[in-house]
C-alpha positions as CSV (number, residue, x, y, z in Angstrom):
1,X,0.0,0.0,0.0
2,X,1.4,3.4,-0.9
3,X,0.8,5.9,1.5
4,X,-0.4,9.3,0.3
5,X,0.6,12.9,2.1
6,X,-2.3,14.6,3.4
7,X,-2.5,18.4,3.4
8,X,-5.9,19.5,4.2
9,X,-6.3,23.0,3.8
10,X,-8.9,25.0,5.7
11,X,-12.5,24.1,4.5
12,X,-11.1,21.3,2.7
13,X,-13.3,17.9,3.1
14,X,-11.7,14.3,3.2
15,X,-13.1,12.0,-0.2
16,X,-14.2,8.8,1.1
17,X,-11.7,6.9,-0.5
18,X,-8.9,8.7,1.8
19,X,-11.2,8.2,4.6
20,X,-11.4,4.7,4.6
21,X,-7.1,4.6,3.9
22,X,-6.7,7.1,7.2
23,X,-9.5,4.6,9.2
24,X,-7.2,1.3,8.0
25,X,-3.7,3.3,9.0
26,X,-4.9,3.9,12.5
27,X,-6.4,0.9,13.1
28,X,-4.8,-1.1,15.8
29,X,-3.6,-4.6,14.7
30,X,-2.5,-7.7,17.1
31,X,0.6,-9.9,15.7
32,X,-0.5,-13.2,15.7
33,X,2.5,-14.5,18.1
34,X,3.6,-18.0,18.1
35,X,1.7,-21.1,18.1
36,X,0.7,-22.6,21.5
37,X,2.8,-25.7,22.5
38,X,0.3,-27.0,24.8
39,X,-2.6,-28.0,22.9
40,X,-6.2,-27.3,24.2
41,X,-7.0,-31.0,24.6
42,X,-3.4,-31.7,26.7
43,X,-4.2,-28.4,29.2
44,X,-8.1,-30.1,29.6
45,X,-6.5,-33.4,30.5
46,X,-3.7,-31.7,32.7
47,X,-6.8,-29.1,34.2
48,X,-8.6,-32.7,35.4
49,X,-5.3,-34.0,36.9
50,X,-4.6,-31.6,39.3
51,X,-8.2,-31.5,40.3
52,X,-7.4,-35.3,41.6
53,X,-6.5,-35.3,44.7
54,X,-3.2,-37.2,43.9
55,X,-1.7,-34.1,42.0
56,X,1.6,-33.5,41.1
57,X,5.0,-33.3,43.7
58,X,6.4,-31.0,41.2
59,X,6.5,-28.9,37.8
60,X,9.1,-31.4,36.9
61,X,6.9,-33.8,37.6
62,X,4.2,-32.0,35.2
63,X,6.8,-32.2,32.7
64,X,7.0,-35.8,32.4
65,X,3.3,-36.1,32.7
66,X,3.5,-34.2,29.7
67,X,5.9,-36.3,27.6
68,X,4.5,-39.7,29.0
69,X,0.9,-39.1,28.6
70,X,0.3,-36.5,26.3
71,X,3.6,-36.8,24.2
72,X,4.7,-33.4,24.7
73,X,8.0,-32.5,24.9
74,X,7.6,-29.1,26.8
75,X,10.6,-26.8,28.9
76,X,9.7,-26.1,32.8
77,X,9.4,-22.5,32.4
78,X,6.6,-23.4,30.0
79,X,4.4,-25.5,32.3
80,X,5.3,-23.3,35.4
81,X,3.7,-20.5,33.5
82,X,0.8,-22.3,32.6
83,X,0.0,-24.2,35.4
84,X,1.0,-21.3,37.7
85,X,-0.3,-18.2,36.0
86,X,-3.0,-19.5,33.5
87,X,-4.7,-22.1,35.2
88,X,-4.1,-20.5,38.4
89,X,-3.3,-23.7,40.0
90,X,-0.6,-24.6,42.9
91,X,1.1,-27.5,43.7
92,X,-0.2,-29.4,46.8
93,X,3.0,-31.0,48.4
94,X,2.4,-32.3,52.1
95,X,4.7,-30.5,54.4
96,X,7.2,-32.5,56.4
97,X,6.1,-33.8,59.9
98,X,8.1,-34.8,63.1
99,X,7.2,-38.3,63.7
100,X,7.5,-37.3,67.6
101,X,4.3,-35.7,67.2
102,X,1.4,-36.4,69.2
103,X,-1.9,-36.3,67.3
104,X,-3.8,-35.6,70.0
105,X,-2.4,-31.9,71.4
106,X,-2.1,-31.1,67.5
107,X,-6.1,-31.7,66.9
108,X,-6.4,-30.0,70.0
109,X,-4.4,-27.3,69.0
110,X,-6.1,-26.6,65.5
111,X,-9.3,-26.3,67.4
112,X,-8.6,-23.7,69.3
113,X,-6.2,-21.7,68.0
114,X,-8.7,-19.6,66.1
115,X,-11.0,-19.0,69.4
116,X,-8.8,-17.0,71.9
């Protein structure tokens, strides 16, 4: 497309030809940006496996889900920004516990530590 110099002089009126070539210049245009690497179908099946209450230990972990199950062969920094950021979902990892514990003063405590 060539583009034309405009001088409009006082009075003067826009054609509706130049118009319609100033309306497509200033319209705002998205790049299309590069093609998703996670498929729709893999980030469904992914979505319903970290609803289960098994989930993943790990992003790593996600990562070979990927490859094994889906046959994906996706970097870390990819899933971490899907499953952290899109899907808005975080990895449930039980916490490490001192065997010494007794069961009974923790249920106590988790009853009443919220009622002082």
């Amino acid at each position: 497309m060539l583009y034309k110099s405009y001088r409009i002089q006082k009075g003067q009126k826009f054609s509706e030809s130049d118009r319609t070539e100033i309306d497509e210049l200033l319209e705002i245009k998205k790049a299309p940006g590069a093609k998703q690497k996670i498929d729709e179908v893999a980030i469904a099946a992914l979505t319903e496996e970290l609803k289960t209450g098994k989930g993943f230990s790990s992003y790593g972990a996600i990562v070979e889900w990927l490859k094994k199950e889906q046959g994906l062969e996706v970097e870390y920094a990819t899933v971490y920004a899907l499953v952290r950021y899109k899907l808005g979902a975080k990895l449930k990892a039980p916490r490490p516990q001192s065997h010494r514990q007794d069961e009974k003063l923790v249920s106590e405590f988790k009853k009443t530590r919220y009622h002082d």
